[in-house]
C-alpha positions in Angstrom: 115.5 59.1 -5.3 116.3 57.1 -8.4 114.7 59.6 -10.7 117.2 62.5 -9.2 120.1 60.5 -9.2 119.4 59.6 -12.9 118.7 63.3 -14.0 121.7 64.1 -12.1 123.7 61.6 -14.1 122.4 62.8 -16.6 123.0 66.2 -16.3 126.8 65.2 -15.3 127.3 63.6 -18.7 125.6 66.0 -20.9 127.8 68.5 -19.0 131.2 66.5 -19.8 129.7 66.0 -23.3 129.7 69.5 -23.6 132.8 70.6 -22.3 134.4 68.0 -24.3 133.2 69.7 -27.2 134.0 73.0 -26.5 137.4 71.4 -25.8 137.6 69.6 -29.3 136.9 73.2 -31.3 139.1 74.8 -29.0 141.7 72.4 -30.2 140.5 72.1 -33.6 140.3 76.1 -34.1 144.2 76.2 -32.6 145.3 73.7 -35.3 143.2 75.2 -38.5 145.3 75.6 -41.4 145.9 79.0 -43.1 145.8 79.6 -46.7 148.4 78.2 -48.2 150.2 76.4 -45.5 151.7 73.3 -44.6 148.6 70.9 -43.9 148.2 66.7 -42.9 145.2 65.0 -43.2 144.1 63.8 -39.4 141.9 60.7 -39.6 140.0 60.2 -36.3 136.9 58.0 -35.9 136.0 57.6 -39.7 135.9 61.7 -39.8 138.8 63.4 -42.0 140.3 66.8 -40.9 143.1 69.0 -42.2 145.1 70.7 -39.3 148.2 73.1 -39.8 151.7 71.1 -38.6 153.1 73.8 -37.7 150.1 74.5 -35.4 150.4 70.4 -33.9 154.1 71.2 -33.5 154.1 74.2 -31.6 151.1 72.4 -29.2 153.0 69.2 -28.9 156.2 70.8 -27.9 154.6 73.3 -25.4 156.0 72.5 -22.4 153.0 72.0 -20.6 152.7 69.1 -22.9 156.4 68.1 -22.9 156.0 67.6 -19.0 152.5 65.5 -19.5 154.6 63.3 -21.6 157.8 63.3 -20.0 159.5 59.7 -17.5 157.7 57.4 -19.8 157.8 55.1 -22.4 155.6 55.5 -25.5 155.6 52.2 -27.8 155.8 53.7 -31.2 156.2 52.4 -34.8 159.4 54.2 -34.6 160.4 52.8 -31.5 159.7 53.0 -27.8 160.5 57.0 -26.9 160.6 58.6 -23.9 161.0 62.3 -23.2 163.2 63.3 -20.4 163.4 67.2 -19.2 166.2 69.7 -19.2 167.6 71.8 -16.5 165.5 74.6 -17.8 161.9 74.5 -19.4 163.2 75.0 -22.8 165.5 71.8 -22.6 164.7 68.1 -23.5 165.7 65.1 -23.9 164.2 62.4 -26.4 165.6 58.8 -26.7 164.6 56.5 -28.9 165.2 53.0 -28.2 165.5 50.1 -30.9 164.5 52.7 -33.2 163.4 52.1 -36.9 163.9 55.5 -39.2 162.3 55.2 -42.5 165.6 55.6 -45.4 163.2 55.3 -48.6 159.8 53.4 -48.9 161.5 50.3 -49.3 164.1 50.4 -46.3 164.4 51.1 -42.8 167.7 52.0 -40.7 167.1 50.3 -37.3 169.0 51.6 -34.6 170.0 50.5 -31.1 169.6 54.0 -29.9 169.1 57.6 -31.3 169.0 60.5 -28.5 168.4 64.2 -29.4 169.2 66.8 -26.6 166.9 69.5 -27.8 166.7 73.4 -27.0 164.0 75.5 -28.4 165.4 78.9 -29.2 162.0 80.6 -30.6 159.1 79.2 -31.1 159.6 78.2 -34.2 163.3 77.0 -33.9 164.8 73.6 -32.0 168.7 72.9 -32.1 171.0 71.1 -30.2 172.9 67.4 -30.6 171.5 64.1 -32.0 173.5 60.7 -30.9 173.6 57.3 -32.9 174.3 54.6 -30.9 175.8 54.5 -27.9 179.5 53.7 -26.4 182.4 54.5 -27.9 181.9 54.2 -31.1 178.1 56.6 -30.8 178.3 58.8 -33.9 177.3 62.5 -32.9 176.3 65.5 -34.7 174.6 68.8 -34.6 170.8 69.8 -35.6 168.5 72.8 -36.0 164.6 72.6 -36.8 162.7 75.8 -38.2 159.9 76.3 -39.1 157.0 78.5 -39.9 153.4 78.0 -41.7 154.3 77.3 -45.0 156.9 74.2 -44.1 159.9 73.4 -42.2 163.8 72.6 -42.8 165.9 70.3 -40.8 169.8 70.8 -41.0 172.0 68.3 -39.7 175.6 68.1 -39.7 178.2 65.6 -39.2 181.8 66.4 -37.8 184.7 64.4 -38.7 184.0 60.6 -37.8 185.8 57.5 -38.5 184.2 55.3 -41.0 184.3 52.3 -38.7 181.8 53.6 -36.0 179.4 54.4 -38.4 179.6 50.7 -39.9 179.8 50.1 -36.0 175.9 51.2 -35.9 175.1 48.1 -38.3 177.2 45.1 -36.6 174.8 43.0 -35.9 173.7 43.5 -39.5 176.8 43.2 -41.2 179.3 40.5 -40.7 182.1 41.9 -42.4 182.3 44.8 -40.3 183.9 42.6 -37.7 186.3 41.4 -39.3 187.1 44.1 -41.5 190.0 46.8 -41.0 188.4 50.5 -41.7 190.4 53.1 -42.2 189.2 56.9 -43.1 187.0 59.8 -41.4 183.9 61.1 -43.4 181.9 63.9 -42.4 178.4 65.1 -43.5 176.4 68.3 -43.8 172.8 67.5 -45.1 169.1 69.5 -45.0 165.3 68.7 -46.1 163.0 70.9 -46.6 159.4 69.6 -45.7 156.5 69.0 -46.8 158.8 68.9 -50.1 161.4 66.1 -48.6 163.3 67.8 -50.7 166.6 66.4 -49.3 170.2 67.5 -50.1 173.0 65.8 -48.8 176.8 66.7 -48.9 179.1 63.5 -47.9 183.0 64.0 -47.5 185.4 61.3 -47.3 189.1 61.0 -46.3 191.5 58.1 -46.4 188.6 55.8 -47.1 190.6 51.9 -46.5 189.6 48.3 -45.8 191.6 45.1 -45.3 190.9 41.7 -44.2 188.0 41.2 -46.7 190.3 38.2 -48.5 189.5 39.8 -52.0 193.2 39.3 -53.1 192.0 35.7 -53.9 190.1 37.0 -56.7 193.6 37.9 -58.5 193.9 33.9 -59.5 190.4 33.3 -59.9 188.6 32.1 -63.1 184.8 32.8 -64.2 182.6 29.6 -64.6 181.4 31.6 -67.5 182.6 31.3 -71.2 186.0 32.9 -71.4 186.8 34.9 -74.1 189.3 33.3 -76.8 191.0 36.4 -77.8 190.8 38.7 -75.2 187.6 40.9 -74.8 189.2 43.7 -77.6 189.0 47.1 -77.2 185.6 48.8 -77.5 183.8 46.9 -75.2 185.7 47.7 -72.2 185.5 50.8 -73.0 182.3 51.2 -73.6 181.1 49.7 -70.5 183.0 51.7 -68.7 181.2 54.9 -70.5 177.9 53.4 -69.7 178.1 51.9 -66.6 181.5 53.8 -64.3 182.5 57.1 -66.8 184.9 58.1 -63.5 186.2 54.4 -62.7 189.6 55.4 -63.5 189.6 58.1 -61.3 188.1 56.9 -57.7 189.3 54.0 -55.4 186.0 52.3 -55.7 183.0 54.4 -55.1 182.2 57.7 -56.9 181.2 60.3 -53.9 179.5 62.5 -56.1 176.9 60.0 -57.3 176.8 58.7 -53.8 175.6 62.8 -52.9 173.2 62.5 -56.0 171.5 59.5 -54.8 171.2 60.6 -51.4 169.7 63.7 -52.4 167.1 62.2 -54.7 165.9 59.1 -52.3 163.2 60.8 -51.1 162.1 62.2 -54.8 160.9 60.2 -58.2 158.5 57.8 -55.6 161.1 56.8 -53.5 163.1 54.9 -56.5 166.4 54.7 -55.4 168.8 56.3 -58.0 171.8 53.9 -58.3 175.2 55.4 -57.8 177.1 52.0 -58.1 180.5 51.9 -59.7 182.0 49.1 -61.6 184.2 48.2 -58.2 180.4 47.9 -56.2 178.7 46.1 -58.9 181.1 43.5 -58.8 181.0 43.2 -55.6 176.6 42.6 -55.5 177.4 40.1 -58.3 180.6 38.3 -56.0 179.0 38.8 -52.4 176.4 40.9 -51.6 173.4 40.1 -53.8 171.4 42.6 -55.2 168.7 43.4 -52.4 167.8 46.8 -52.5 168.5 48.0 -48.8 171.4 50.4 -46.9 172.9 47.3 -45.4 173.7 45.4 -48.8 175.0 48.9 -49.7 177.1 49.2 -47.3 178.2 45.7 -47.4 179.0 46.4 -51.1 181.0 49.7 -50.4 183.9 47.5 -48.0 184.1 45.1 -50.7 184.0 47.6 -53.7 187.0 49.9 -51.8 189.1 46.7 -50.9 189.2 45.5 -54.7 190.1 48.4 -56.0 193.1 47.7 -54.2 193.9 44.5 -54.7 192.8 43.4 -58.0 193.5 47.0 -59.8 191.7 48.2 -62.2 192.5 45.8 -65.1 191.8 42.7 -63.2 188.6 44.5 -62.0 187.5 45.6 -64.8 188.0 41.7 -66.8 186.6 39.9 -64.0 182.9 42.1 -63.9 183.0 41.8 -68.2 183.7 37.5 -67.1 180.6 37.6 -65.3 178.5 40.4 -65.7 174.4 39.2 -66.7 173.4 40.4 -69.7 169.9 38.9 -70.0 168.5 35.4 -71.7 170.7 33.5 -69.4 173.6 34.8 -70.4 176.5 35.0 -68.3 179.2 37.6 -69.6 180.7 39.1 -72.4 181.7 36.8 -74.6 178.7 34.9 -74.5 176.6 37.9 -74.4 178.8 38.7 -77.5 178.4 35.1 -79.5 174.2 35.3 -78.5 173.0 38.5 -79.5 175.9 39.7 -82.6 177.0 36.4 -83.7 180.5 37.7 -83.2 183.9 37.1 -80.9 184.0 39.8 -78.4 187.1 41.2 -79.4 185.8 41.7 -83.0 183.1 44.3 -81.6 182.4 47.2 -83.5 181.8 50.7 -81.9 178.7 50.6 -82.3 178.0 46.9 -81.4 179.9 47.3 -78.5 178.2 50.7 -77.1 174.3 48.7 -77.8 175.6 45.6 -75.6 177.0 47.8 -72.9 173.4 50.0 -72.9 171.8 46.6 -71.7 173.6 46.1 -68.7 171.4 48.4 -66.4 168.9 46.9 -67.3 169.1 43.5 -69.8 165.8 42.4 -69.5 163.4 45.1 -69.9 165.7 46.5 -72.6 165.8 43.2 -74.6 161.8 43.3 -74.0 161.6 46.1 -75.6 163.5 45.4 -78.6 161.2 42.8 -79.0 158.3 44.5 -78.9 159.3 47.5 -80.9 161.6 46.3 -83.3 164.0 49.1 -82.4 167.1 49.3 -80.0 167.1 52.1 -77.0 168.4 54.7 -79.8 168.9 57.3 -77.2 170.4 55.8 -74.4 173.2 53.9 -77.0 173.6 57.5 -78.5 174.5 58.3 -75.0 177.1 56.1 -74.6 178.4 56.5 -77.7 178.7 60.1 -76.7 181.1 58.8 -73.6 182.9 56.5 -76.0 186.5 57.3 -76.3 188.4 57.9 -78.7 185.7 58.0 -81.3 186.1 60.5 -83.8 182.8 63.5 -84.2 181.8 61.5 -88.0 182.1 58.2 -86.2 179.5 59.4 -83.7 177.6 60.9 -86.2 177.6 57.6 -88.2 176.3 55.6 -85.7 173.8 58.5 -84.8 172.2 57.7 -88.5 172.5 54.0 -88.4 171.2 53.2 -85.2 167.4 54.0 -86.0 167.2 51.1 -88.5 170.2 48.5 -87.2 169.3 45.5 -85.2 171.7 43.6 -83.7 172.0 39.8 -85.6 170.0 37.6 -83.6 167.3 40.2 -83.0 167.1 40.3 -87.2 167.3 36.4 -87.5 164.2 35.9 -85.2 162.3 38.6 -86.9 159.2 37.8 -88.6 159.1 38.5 -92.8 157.4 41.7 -93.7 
């Protein structure tokens, strides 16, 4: 009696072993790649397999599947998601709840809620609406999803929204959108193209405003910083605005088309965030923000940067970031950035000195590093901003073009060792 029910156990499992298999290649012939297309590396158990996504996709939104999964909730890293179902079987819902979508490899946008009503058109095609938030102030858009073997592209856009319920999404994490007075509508029409993540994003802004921030007290404030005797002259100025802000005159605190060119490039270069901060936001990280490198100082930034603009102006702006700015060695502003490196009063700058001391400003300490190391100043990048240097004549920029490969600035030469 034992011996029968063992063999019959037996059997059972070898049986279930079996069809388990036969289940697995099923699967695993469904989901084989073809040449050339769009592939992910599947880890299971220690064993390594590349499936097709586009395969996974179309047998993860199946709706046999979709019903499998639907009324519950499924703990994530994103977030816990449920799936709810339409009124037809080509309609679903998926909400996201305290939901964490990756903005770069360094940052995260957490969300209270993201929903996406979804309708599959094709096989290959999903549109419908996305929702951020929830309440009145939920920001809403449009999507569509297609894709085929060789890769995918998700379009999204944006209608006209005020500015205040997107900074709405982030209240919790930023104070000063509760006390701040936004004005303005933006609205947004952006794509990526996978596997590339090649991302292109189109921002436009309207009556961008903010009030309430207190900034107007920086009109009758004074630097702890060494003050300049004389005034900071005239090519410096300038040539930090060439290097650092080339449209500062022109925008009302943030530059939209570097914002776009940012955007577009997070997700290329390894995921190093491309800076697209004006003079207006740079002050603002130095004054309030610090210089963490997340969406939420950015945005934190961006009220600041757009209030200054309009209190201080642009003169006041522009002297108070040259009072303060770091230039590297511990050196706090111009004029003691001036008096360190050149031995000079800032206001007795040349072109040339001037355009070299506002090249370090992206970046004081690696440059100064390197200067050390090779003996030689960033030739290109000063050439660069002596290209944006105005009013410099063609021969003065062809001057300094010859010189540069062989100057030094005068503290760099006074601590060089005798050859």
């Amino acid at each position: 009696m034992i011996k029968r029910i063992l063999f019959f156990m037996t059997g059972t499992l070898l049986g279930l072993l079996v069809a388990l298999a036969a289940f697995a290649a099923v699967l695993l012939s469904l989901v084989r790649p073809t040449p050339g297309g769009w592939t992910h590396t599947l880890r299971i158990a220690g064993m390594e397999r590349e499936v097709s996504v586009p395969a996974v996709m179309r047998m993860a939104t199946h709706p046999v599947v979709m019903r499998a999964l639907q009324d519950r909730d499924w703990h994530t890293p994103r977030g816990v998601v449920r799936v709810s179902a339409g009124t037809d079987p080509e309609t679903w819902t998926l909400t996201c709840s305290s939901c964490r979508i990756p903005a770069s490899a360094q940052d995260v946008l957490a969300l209270d809620r993201v929903t996406l009503h979804a309708r599959r058109n094709a096989q290959n095609e999903w549109q419908g609406d996305v929702t951020l938030g929830e309440g009145q102030r939920a920001v809403q858009g449009r999507f569509k999803y297609t894709f085929d073997d060789r890769g995918g592209e998700v379009q999204l856009q944006l209608p006209d929204t005020p500015i205040a319920s997107v900074y709405g999404l982030f209240a919790r994490a930023i104070p000063e959108a509760g006390k701040a007075q936004i004005g303005g509508t933006m609205r947004l029409k952006a794509s990526i193209k996978l596997p590339q993540r090649d991302l292109r994003v189109e921002p436009f802004i309207d009556g961008f405003s903010v009030a309430g921030l207190g900034t107007e007290a920086l009109l009758n404030t004074s630097s702890t910083c060494p003050a300049p005797t004389n005034g900071l002259g005239t090519w410096l100025p300038r040539a930090v605005v060439a290097a650092e802000d080339q449209r500062f005159y022109e925008h009302s605190g943030y530059d939209l088309r570097e914002i776009a060119s940012a955007l577009s490039q997070r997700n290329t270069a390894q995921n190093v965030p491309r800076g697209a901060s004006t003079l207006d936001q740079q002050l603002a990280k130095l004054l309030f923000t610090g210089d963490s490198r997340d969406h939420v100082r950015k945005l934190r930034e961006l009220l600041y940067a757009v209030e200054m603009d309009r209190t201080l102006g642009k003169q006041r702006l522009l002297h108070l970031y040259l009072s303060i700015a770091p230039w590297g060695e511990g050196q706090c502003g111009a004029a003691a950035a001036a008096h360190h490196y050149l031995h000079k009063r800032v206001d007795k700058l040349t072109p040339m000195e001037a355009a070299w001391l506002a090249s370090l400003l992206h970046n004081p300490d690696r440059d100064l590093a390197a200067l050390a190391r090779n003996g030689q100043v960033d030739v290109q990048r000063v050439c660069w901003v002596v290209d944006n240097l105005h009013p410099l004549r063609a021969k003065q920029r062809e001057a300094i073009a010859e010189a540069l490969p062989t100057w030094r600035p005068a503290a760099s030469a006074a601590s060089a060792p005798a050859r």
